[in-house]
Every structure is written in structure tokens, then in C-alpha cells.
PADO-471802 format. One record per residue (C-alpha): residue number from 1; residue in one letter; x, y, z. Coordinates in pm, whole numbers, plus 50000, padded with zeros to 5 digits. Layout:
<pts>
<pt milo="NUM" migu="a" u="X" v="Y" w="Z"/>
...
</pts>
This chain:
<pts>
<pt milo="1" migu="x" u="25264" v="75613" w="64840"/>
<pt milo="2" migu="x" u="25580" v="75597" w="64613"/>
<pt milo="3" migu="x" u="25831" v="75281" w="64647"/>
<pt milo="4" migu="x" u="26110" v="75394" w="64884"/>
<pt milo="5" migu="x" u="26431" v="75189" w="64719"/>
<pt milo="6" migu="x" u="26586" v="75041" w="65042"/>
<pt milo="7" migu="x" u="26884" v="75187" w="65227"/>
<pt milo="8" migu="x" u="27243" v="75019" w="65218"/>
<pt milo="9" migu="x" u="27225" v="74923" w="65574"/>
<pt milo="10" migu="x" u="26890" v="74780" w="65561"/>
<pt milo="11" migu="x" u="26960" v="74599" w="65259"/>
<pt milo="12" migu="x" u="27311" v="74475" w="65400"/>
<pt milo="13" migu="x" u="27101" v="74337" w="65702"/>
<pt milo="14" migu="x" u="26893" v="74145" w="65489"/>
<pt milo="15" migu="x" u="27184" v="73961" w="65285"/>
<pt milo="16" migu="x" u="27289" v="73857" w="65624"/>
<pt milo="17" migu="x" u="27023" v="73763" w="65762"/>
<pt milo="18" migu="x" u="26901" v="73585" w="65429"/>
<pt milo="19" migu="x" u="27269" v="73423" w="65438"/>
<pt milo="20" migu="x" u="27196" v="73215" w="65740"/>
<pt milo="21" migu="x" u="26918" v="73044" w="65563"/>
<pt milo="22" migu="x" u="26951" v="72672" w="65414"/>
<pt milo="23" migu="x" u="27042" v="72773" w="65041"/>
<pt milo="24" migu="x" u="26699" v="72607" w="64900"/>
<pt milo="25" migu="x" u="26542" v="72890" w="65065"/>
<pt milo="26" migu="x" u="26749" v="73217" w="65009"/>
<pt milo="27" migu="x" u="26621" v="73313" w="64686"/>
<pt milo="28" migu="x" u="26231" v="73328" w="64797"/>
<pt milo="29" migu="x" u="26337" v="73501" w="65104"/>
<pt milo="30" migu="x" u="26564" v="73743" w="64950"/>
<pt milo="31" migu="x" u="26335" v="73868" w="64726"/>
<pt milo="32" migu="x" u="26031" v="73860" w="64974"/>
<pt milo="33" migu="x" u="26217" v="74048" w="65248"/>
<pt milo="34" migu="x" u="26378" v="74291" w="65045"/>
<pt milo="35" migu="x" u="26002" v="74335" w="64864"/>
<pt milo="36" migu="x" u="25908" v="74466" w="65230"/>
<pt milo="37" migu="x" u="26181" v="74728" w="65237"/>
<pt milo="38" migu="x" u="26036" v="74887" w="64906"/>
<pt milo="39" migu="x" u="25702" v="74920" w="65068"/>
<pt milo="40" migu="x" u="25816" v="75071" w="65399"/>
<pt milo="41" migu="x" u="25938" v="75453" w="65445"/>
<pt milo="42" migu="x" u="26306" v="75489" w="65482"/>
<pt milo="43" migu="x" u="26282" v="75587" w="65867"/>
<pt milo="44" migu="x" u="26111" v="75197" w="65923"/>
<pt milo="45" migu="x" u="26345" v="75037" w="65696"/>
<pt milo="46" migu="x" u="26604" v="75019" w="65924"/>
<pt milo="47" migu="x" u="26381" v="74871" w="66245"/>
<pt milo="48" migu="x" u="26252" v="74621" w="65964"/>
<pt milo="49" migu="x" u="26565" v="74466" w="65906"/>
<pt milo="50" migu="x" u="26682" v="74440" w="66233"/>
<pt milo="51" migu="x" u="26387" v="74279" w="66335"/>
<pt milo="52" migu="x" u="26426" v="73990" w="66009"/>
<pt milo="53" migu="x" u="26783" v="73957" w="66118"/>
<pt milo="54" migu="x" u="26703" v="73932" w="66524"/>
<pt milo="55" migu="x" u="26484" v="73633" w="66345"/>
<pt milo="56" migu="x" u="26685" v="73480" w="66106"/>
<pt milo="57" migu="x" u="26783" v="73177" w="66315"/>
<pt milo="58" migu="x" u="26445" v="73064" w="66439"/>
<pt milo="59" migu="x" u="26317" v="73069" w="66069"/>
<pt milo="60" migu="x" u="26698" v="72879" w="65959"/>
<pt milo="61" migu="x" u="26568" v="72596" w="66261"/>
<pt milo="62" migu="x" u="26173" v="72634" w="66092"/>
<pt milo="63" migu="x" u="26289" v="72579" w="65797"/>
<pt milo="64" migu="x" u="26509" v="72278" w="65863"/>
<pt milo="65" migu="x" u="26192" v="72063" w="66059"/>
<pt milo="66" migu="x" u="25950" v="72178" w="65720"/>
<pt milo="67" migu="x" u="25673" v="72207" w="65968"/>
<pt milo="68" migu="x" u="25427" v="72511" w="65865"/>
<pt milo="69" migu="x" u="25289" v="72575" w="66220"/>
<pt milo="70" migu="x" u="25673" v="72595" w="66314"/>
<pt milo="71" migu="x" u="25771" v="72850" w="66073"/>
<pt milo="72" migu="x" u="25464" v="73093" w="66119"/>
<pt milo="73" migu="x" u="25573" v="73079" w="66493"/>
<pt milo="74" migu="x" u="25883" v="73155" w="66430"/>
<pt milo="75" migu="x" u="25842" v="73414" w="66194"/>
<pt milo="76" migu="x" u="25504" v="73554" w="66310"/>
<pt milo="77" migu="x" u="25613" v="73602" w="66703"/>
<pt milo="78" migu="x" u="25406" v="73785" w="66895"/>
<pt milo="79" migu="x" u="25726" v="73945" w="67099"/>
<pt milo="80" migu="x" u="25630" v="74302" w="67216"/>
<pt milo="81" migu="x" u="25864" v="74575" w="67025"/>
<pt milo="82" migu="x" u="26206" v="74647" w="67138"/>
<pt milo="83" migu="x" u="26061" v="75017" w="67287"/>
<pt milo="84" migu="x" u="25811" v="74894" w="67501"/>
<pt milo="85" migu="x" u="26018" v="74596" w="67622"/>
<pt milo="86" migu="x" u="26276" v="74845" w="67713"/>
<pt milo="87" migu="x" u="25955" v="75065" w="67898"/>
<pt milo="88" migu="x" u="26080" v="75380" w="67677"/>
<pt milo="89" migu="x" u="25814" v="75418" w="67462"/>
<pt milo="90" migu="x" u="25442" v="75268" w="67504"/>
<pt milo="91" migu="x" u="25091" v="75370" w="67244"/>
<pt milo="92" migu="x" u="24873" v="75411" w="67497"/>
<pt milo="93" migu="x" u="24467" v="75439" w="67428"/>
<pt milo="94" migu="x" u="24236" v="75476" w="67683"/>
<pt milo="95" migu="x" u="23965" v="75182" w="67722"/>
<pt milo="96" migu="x" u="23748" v="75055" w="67994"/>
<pt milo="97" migu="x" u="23609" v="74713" w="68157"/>
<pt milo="98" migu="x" u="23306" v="74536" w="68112"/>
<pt milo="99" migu="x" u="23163" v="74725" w="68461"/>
<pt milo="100" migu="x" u="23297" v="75080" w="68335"/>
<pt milo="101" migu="x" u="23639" v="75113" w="68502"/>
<pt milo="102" migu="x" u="23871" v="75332" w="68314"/>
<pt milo="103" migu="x" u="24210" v="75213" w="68260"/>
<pt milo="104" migu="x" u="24512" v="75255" w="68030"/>
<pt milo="105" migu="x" u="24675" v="74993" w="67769"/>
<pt milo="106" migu="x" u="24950" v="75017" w="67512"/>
<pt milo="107" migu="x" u="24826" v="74886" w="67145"/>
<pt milo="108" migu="x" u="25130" v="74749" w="67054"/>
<pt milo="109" migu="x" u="25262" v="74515" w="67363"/>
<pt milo="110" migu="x" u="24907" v="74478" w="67569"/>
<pt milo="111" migu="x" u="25055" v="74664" w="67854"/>
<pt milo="112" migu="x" u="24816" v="74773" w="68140"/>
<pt milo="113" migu="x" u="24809" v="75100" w="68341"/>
<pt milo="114" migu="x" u="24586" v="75258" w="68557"/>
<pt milo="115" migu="x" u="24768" v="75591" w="68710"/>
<pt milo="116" migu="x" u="24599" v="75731" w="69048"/>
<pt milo="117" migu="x" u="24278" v="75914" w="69018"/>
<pt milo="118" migu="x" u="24229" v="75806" w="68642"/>
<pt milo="119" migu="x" u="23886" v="75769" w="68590"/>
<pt milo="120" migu="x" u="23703" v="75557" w="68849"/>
<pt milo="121" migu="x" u="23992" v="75366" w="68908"/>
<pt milo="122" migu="x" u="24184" v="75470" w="69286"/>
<pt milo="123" migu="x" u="24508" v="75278" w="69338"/>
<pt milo="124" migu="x" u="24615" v="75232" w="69665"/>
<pt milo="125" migu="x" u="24246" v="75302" w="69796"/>
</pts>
């Protein structure tokens, strides 16, 4: 896959976004973020830097205590994307339980659903 040189708006996002960070830390950042827009398509680039932006503050306040477990949490958070928290848009897969029941469950939030008649499963029996 060929390096896709970031758009304006995604790159704009992650100035801003870098801007809120304590100064000792803009360069690294800067140059690691925008190193993630080269590697993505151009469709994700844009969802990428919102995303780093929507986080900027929690890794500003990670930053400031120095604390290494508090800056993976605030920069590895394990919040479900924006489409499934909004219930527009869900991966499903199809998996089962230990004892065989069939049920539904989206592979990016964790979401569970078991529609009537799926599989062994009868809701509202």
C-alpha cells in the first residue's frame, strides 16, 4: 500500500489538536500523529483526526501528571466508535455460547443481539 499524503483538514485537525499539548511534547506528537495519517487511506484520515482531537485534552491532563498508566488510558480508551454509539452502524458476526446458543455481537463496541427465532435462541418465549 502506497503512503496517502494527508488531507488539509485532517492535517489542520492535528495542529490543533497537537496545539493544546504542553510545548515539551508537541514536536513528538506532531510528527507521530501526522505519521498515522500517511499510513491510513484518505477516506479514514478524516475519522482519525477527529478522533486525536476528541482526545487531545485527556492526553494535555496525562501528560501534565507524567504517569504512564495515565496516558495509555487516556490515549488508548476503549470508547466504542462514534457509529455504534449513535446505534447507526454495528459489525455484526455471528458467535455462540459455551452450551451452543446462537447469538449476535458487533466486533467493534461488544454489542449483543439475539433477534427472534435466530438460531436456538426464542425471545419472548
Amino acid at each position: 500500500m502506497n503512503p496517502q499524503p494527508p488531507t488539509r483538514i485532517a492535517s489542520h485537525l492535528i495542529e490543533v489538536a497537537v496545539r493544546t499539548l504542553p510545548r515539551t511534547h508537541r514536536n513528538r506528537y506532531d510528527r507521530e500523529f501526522t505519521a498515522e495519517l500517511y499510513s491510513l487511506p484518505r477516506q479514514d484520515q478524516l475519522g482519525y483526526a477527529t478522533h486525536v482531537l476528541s482526545r487531545a485534552w485527556a492526553l494535555r491532563a496525562a501528560l501534565h501528571q507524567l504517569a504512564p498508566t495515565a496516558i495509555e488510558e487516556a490515549t488508548m480508551s476503549n470508547r466504542p466508535p462514534l457509529r455504534c454509539r449513535l446505534n447507526l452502524r454495528h459489525h455484526w458476526q455471528r458467535t455462540q455460547t459455551e452450551d451452543g446458543a446462537r447469538y449476535m455481537v458487533c466486533s467493534r463496541c461488544g454489542k449483543e443481539h439475539a433477534p427472534a427465532g435466530y438460531g436456538d435462541n426464542k425471545i419472548g418465549a
